[in-house]
MARDO-761992 format. One line per 2 residues: number of its first residue (from 1); their letters; for each residue z negated, x, y of N, C-alpha, C. Coordinates in steps of 0.001 Angstrom, whole numbers, plus 500000, padded with zeros to 6 digits. Layout:
N
NUM = A = Z:X:Y:Z:X:Y:Z:X:Y | ... $
***
This chain:
168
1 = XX = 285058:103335:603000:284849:104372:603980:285621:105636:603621 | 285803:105873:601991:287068:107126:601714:288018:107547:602594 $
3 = XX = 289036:106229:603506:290079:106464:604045:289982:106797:605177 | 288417:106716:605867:288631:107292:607181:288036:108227:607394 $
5 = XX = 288525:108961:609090:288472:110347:609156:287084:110241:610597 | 286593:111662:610281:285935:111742:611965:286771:111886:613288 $
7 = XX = 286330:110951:613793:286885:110753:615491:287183:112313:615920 | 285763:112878:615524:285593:114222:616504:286027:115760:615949 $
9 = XX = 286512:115193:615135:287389:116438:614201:289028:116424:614506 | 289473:117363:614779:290791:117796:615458:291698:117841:614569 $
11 = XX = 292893:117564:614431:294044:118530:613237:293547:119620:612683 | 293110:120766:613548:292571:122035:613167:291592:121928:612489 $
13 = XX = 290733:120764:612353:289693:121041:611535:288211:121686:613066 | 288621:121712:614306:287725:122054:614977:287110:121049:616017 $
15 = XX = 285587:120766:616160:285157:119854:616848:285962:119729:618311 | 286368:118108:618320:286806:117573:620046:286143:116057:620424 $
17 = XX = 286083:116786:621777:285957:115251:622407:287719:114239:621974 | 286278:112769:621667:287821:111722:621450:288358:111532:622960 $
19 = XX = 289874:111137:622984:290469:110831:624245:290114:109246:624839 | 289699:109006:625486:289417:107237:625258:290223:107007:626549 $
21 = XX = 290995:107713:627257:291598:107464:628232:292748:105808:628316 | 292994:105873:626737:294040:105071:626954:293587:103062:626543 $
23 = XX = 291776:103460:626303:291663:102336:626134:291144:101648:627203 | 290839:100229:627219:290681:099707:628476:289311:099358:628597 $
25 = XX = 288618:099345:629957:286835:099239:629621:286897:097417:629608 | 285527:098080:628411:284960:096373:628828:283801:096391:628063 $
27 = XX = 282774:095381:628656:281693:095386:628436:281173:096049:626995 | 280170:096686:627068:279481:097562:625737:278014:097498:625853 $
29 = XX = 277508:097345:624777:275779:097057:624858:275400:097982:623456 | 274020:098653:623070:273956:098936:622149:272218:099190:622353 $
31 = XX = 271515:098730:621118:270248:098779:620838:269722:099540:619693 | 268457:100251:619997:268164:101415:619001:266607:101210:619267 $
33 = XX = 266154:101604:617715:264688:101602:617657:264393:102849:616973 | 263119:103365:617396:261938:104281:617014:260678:104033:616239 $
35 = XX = 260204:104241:614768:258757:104229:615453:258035:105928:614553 | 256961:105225:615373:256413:106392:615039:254219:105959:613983 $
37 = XX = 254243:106807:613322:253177:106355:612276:252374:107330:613280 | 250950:106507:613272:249679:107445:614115:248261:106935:613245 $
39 = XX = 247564:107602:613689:246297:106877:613371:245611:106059:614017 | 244869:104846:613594:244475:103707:614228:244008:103874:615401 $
41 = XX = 242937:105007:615672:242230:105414:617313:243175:105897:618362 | 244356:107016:617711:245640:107469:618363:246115:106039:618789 $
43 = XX = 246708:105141:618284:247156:103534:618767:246453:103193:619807 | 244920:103195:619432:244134:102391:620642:243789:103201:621661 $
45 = XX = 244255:104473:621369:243823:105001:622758:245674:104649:623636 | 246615:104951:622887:248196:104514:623548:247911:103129:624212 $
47 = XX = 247486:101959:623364:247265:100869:623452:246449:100761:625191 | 245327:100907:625142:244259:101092:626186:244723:101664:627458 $
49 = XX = 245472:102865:627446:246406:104137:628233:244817:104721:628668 | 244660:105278:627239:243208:106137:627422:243594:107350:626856 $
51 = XX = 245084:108051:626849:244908:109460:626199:244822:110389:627034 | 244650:111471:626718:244735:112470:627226:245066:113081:628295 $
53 = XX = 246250:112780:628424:247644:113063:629385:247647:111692:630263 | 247159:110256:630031:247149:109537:630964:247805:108042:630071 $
55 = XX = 248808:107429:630976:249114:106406:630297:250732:106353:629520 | 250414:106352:628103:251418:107165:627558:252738:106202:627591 $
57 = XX = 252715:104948:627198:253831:103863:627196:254677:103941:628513 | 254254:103921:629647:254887:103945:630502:255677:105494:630903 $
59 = XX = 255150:106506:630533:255505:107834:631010:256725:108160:629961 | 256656:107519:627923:257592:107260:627333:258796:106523:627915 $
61 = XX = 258600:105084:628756:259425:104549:628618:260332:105245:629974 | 259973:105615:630730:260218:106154:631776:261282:107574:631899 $
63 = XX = 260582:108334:630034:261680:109466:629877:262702:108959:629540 | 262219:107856:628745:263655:107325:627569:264634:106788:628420 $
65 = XX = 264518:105838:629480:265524:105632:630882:265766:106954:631451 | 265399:107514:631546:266040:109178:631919:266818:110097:631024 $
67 = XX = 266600:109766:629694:267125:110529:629123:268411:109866:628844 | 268482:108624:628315:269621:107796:628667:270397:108368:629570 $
69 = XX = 270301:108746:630578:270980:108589:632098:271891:110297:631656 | 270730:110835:630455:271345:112334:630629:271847:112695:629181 $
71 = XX = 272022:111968:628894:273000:111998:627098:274055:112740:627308 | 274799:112598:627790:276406:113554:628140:276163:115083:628198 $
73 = XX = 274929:115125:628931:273667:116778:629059:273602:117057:628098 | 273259:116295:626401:272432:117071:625478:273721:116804:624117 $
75 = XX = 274314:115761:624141:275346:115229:622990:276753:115904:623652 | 277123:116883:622961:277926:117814:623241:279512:117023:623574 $
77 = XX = 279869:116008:622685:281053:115560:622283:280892:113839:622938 | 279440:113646:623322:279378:111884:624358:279742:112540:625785 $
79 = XX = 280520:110773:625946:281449:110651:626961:280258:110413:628728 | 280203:111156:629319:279219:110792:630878:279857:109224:630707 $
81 = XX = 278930:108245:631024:278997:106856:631220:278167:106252:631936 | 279411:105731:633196:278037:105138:634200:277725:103860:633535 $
83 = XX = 276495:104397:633287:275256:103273:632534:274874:102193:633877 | 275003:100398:633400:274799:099529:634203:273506:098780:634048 $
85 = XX = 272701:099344:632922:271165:098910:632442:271023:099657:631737 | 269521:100358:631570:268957:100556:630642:267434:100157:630373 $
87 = XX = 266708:099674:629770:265700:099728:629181:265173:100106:628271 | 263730:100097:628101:262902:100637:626991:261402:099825:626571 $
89 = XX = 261183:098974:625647:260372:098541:625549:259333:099114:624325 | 257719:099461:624400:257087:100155:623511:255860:099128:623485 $
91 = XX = 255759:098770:621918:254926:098062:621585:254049:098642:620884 | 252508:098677:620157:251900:099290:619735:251388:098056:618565 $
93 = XX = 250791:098720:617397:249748:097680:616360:248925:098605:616316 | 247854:098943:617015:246577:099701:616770:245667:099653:615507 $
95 = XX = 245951:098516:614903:245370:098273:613502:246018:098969:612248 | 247501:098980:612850:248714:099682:611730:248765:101032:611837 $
97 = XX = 248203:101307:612795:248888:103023:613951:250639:103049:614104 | 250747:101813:614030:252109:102132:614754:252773:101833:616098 $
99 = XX = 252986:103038:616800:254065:102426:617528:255843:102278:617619 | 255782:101477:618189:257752:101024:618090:258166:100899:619494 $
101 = XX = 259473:101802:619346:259792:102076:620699:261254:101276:620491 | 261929:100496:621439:263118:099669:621584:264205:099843:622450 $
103 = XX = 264924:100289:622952:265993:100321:623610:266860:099831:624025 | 267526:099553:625455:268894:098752:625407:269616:099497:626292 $
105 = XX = 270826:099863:626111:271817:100236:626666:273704:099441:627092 | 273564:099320:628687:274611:098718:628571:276099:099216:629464 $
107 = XX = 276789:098746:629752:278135:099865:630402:278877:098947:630389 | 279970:099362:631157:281449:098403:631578:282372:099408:630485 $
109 = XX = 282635:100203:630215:283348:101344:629765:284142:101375:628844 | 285001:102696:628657:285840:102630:627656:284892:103369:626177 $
111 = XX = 284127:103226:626357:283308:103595:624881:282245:103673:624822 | 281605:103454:623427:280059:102480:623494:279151:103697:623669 $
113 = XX = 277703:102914:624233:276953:103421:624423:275787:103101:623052 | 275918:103668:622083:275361:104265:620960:274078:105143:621176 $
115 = XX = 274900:106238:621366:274209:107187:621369:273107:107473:623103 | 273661:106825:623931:272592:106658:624917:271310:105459:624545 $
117 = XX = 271590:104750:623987:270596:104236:623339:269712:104836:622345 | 270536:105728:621389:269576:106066:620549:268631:107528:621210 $
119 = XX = 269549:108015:622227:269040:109361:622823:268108:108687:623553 | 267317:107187:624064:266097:106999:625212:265185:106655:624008 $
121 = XX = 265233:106105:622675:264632:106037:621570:263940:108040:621071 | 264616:108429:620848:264242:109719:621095:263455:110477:621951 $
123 = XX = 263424:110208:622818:263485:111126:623464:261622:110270:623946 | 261963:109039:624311:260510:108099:624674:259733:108744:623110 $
125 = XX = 260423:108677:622000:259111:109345:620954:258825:110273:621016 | 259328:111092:621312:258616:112784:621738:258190:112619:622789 $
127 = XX = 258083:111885:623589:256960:111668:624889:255868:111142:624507 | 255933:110333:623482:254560:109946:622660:253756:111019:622041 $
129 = XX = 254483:111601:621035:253976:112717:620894:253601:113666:621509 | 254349:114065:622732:253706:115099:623545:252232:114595:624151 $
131 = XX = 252519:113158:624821:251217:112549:625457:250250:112693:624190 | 250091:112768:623006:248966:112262:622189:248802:113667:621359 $
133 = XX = 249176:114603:621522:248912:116005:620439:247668:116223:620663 | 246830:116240:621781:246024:116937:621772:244598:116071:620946 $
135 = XX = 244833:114951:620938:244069:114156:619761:244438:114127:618266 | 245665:114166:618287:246597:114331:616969:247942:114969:616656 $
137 = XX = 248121:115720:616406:248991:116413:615453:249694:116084:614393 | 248819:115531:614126:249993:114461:612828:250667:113504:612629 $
139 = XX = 251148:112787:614103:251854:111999:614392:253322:112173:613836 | 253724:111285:612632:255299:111219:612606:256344:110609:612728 $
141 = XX = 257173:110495:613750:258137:109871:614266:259111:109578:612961 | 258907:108098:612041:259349:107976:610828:260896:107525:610912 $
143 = XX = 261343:106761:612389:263218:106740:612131:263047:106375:613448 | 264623:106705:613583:265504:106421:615005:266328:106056:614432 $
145 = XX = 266857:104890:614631:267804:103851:613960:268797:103378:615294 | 269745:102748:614746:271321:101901:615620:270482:100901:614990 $
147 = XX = 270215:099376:615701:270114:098390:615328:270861:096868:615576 | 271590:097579:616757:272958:096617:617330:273768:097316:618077 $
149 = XX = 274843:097097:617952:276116:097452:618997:276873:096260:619131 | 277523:096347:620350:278228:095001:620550:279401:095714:621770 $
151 = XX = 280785:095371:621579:281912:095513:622118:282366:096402:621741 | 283801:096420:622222:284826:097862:621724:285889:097370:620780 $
153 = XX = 286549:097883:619814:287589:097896:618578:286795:097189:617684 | 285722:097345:617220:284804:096892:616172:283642:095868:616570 $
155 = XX = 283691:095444:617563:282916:094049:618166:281758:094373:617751 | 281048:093045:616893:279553:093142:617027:279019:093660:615785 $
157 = XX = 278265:094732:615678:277508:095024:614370:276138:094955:614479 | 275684:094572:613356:273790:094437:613308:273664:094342:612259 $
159 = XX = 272410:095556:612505:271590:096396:610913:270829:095020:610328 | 270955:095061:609066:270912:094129:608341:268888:094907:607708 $
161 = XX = 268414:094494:608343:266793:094884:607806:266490:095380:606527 | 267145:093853:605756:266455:093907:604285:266590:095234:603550 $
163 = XX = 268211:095567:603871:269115:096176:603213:269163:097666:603698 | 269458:097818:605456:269669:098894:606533:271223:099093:605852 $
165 = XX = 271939:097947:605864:272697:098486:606137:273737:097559:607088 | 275315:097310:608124:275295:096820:608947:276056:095721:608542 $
167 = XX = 275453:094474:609481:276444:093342:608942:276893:092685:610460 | 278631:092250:609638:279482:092021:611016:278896:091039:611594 $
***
């Protein structure tokens, strides 16, 4: 990794958008996970859709497809990409207090959708959290992870569990 440079760093040394103009689109997919540590009753009330605020899984998964849609809005240097799927799937272990939030992002385009994946992972966990503060506060959103990408210059990568780190 010594020999290479950031995309988004200029000659000057000053942040740019990369040019992707000259590459050609084609299919791009990319998957990202969340979770977040709660306490067992916090779970079963997510679990149940008995909190506070109402039914929290769906109102998460619902930002995280929205926020997806608005990545280009908040990631200064991501490319607007008309997104051709997105999903969000949130599973709960009420026994563990965890929940896990999942993502898929997909596009025809000239550059991957990464970071719209990891921005509906995000963004669905702070909807968890917002839905559940008023029972708990100590909810901590423990990682937002890349767990697959697929297409582009660098084809298919996937996070290797054991390890976290990525294998071709």
């Amino acid at each position: 990794m010594s020999g290479e440079r950031l995309t988004h760093i200029g000659e000057d040394g000053k942040a740019r958008m990369v040019d992707v103009g000259a590459k050609q689109p084609s299919g791009r997919m990319a998957r990202a996970r969340a979770r977040l540590k709660v306490l067992p009753a916090t779970a079963e009330a997510i679990e149940h859709g008995s909190g506070p605020k109402g039914e929290v899984t769906q109102v998460a998964r619902i930002a995280g497809i929205q926020a997806a849609k608005r990545t280009a809005d908040l990631i200064p240097m991501a490319h607007p990409l008309p997104l051709t799927f997105v999903d969000v799937g949130i599973t709960v272990d009420a026994g563990g207090g965890v929940v896990e939030i999942v993502s898929e992002a997909r596009t025809r385009d000239r550059t991957g959708v990464e970071m719209e994946a990891l921005t509906a992972c995000s963004v669905a966990a702070l909807t968890v959290y917002d839905m559940v503060k008023a029972i708990e506060r100590g909810v901590t959103i423990e990682e937002i992870v890349l767990i697959e990408k697929l297409g582009g210059k660098s084809g298919h990568w996937l996070r290797d569990e054991a390890g976290g780190s990525p294998v071709a």
